[in-house]
N, C-alpha and C positions, 0 to 999 in steps of 0.2 A: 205444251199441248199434251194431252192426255195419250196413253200409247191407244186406245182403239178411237177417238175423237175422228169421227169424220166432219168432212169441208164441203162446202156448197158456195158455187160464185153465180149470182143474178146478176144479171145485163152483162151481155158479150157484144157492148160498141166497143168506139175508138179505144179505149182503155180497157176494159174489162178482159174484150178477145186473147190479148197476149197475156195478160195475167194468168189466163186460167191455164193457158198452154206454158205457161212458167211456173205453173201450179203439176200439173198436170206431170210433164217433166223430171219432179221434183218426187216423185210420185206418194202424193197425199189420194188418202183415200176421197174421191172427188165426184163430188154433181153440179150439174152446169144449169141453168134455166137462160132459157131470153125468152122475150114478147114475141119472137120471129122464131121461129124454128128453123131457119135456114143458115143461121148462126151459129148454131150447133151440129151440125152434121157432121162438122169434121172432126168430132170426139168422138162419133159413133163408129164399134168395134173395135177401140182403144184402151179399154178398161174401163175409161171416165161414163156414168151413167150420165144419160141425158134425160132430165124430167120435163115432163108435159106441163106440171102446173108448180106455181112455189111452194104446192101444201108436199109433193113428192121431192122436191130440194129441201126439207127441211131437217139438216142435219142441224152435230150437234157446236159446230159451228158457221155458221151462214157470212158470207162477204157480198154486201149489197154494193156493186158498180153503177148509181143511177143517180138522174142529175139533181134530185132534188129532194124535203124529205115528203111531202105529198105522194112519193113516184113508191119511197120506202113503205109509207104505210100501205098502201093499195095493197103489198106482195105480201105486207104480214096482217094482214086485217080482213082482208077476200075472201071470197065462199070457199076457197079451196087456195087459203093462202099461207101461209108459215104457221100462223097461231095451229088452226089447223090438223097441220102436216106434227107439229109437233106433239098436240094432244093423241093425236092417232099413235105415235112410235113410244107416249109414254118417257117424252123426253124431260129430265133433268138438269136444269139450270142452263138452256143452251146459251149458246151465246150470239147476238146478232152485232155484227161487225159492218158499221157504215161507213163510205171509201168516199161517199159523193161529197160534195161540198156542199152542207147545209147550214143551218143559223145556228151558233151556237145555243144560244138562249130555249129556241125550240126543241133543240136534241136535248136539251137537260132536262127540262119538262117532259118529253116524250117517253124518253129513260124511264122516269119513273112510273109513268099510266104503266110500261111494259116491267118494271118489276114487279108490279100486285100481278102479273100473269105468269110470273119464276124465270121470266126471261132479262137476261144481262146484257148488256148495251155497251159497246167500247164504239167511240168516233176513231177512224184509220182515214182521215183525206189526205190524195197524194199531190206528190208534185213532180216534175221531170218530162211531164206531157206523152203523147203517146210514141216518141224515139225511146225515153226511157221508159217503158212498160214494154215495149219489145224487146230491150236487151236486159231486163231484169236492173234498172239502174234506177228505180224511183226512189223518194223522202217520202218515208209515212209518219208521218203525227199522232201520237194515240194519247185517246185520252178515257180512262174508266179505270176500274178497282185495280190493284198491282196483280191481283190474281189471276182475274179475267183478262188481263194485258199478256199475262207470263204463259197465258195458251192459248194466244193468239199471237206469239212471235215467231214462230218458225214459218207457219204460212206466210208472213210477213216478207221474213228473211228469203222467202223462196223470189219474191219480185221485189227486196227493195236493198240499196244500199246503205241505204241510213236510215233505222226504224228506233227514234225517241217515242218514250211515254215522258208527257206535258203535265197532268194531274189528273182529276178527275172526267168525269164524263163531259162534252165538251171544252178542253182543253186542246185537243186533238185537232174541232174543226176552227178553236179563236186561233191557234198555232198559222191555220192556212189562210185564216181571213189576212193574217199579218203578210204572208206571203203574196195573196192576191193583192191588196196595197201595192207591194213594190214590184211587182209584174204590171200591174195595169199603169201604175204611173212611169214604168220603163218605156213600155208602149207607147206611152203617149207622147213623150218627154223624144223618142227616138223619130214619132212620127213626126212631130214637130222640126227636128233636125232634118230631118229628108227634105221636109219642105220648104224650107229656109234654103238648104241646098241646093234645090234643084231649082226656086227661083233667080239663084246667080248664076246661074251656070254649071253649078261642078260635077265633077265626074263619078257618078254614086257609088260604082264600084268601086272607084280606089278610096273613097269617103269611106267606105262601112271595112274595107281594108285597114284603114290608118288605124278607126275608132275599133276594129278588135286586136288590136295589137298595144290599146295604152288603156288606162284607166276607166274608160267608158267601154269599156267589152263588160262582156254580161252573157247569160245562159239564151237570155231572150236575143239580144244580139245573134248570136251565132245560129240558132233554132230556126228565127224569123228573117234571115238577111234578103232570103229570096223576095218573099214577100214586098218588100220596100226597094229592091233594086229590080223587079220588074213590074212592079205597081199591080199585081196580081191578087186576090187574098184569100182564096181556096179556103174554107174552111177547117181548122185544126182548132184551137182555142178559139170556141165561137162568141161574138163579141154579147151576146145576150144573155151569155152565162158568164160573163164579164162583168155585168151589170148585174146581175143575180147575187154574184158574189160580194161588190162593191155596197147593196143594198144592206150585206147580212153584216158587212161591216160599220157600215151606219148605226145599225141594230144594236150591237155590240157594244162602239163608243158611246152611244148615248145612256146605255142605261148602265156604264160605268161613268159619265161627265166627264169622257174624252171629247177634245176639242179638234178636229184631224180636217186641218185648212186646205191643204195639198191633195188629200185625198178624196175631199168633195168636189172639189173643184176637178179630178178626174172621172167622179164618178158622175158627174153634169154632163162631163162632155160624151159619157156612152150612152148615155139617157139620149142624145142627140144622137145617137150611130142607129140609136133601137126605133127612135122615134121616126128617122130616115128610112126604114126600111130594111136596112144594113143587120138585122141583128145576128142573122145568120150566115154573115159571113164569118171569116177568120176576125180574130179580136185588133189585129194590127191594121182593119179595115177603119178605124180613128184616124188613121192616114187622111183619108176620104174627108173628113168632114174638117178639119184641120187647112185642108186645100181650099174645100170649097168657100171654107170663110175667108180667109186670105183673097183667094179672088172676087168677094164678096164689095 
């Protein structure tokens, strides 16, 4: 990163919030935006500028935290949005850094509409969920020029503990598709065992006891244990961005003529969590529908 390169973080939900205060922290020269203004209040009189609009966060590197890439274009394409903000400051090759989980195929395309406007695109989607974005414990994936990667790693370093560059511009978000794969079919595969369990009898606690203590222990185990030992599912990984994600994976293997048998067949059964109504719960809410066929 450049020595005077300033940082902008848009969207301060579940994820973004402690990032920017792990940013922030860290003390990179820093602007904050959300949709809500009541999200940012608590950087105000802190150093950290808080902008009104994205065209006023348009530094000359921007971390977009937002769930999709539709949600990306609004902030840089808007009457008063990044493109904008950075026409006005006379910026220079900035850089926009996208964290959310989008299609890969569409970021590589999108990349380019944004380089005929001098703007440079690197994919950062994380993993570690929002326990690791508050202790600065997240995997980021990057995928864009080694240049553009090489100043965007220190903001990186500031929330994550393992920050790979994958290759080019999405690279970064096929990196997380591959992860969301083996997240949602943990999920599923875990929910499936609850309920198999809890129709013989057994004792769930000491069940999700045994299974983190041998081979089937897992990040998502330990993350989600509540969730399935009290049949609760409060949303944290919401299962319709479960589905969002399992889509951009579809996306992906097809138009490489990957064959991915296991992982349609999971992403069937969120299409049923989403179609139930369920999508807004927690992602380990596949519980739910897993039950209700068995009792079916």
């Amino acid at each position: 990163m450049g020595i005077r390169d300033t940082v902008s973080i848009l969207g301060l939900g579940a994820m973004g919030l402690p990032m920017a205060r792990n940013a922030e922290a860290a003390g990179f020269d820093l602007t904050v935006w959300n949709r809500s203004l009541a999200k940012t209040l608590e950087f105000a009189g802190r150093g950290t500028r808080v902008a009104t609009d994205p065209a006023g966060a348009a530094a000359d590197i921007v971390l977009t935290v937002l769930p999709d890439l539709p949600d990306v274009r609004a902030v840089v394409e808007g009457p008063r949005g990044l493109l904008v903000g950075w026409r006005e400051r006379g910026a220079e090759a900035p850089i926009l850094v996208v964290m959310g989980t989008v299609s890969p195929v569409a970021l590589a395309a999108y990349a380019a509409e944004l380089a005929a406007e001098g703007v440079r695109v690197v994919d950062a989607p994380l993993s570690g969920g929002v326990r690791g974005a508050e202790s600065g414990r997240l995997s980021i994936m990057l995928g864009g020029e080694s240049a553009d990667v090489r100043r965007v790693l220190p903001v990186c370093a500031a929330m994550a503990t393992t920050v790979r560059h994958l290759g080019p511009v999405g690279s970064g978000e096929l990196a997380k598709a591959c992860n969301q794969m083996i997240v949602a079919a943990t999920v599923a595969s875990i929910s499936e065992a609850m309920v198999l369990a809890r129709s013989a009898g057994l004792d769930i606690a000491s069940l999700l006891e045994v299974l983190s203590g041998g081979l089937a222990s897992s990040e998502v185990l330990a993350q989600k244990r509540e969730h399935w030992l009290h049949e609760r599912f409060e949303p944290g990984g919401r299962a319709d961005y479960q589905l969002k994600d399992l889509n951009f994976v579809r996306e992906a293997a097809r138009e490489r003529g990957v064959d991915l048998v296991v992982t349609e067949g999971v992403r069937s059964l969120f299409e049923r969590v989403v179609d139930a109504g369920e999508g807004g719960e927690d992602h380990t809410v596949v519980y739910r529908t897993i039950q209700r066929a068995s009792r079916a």
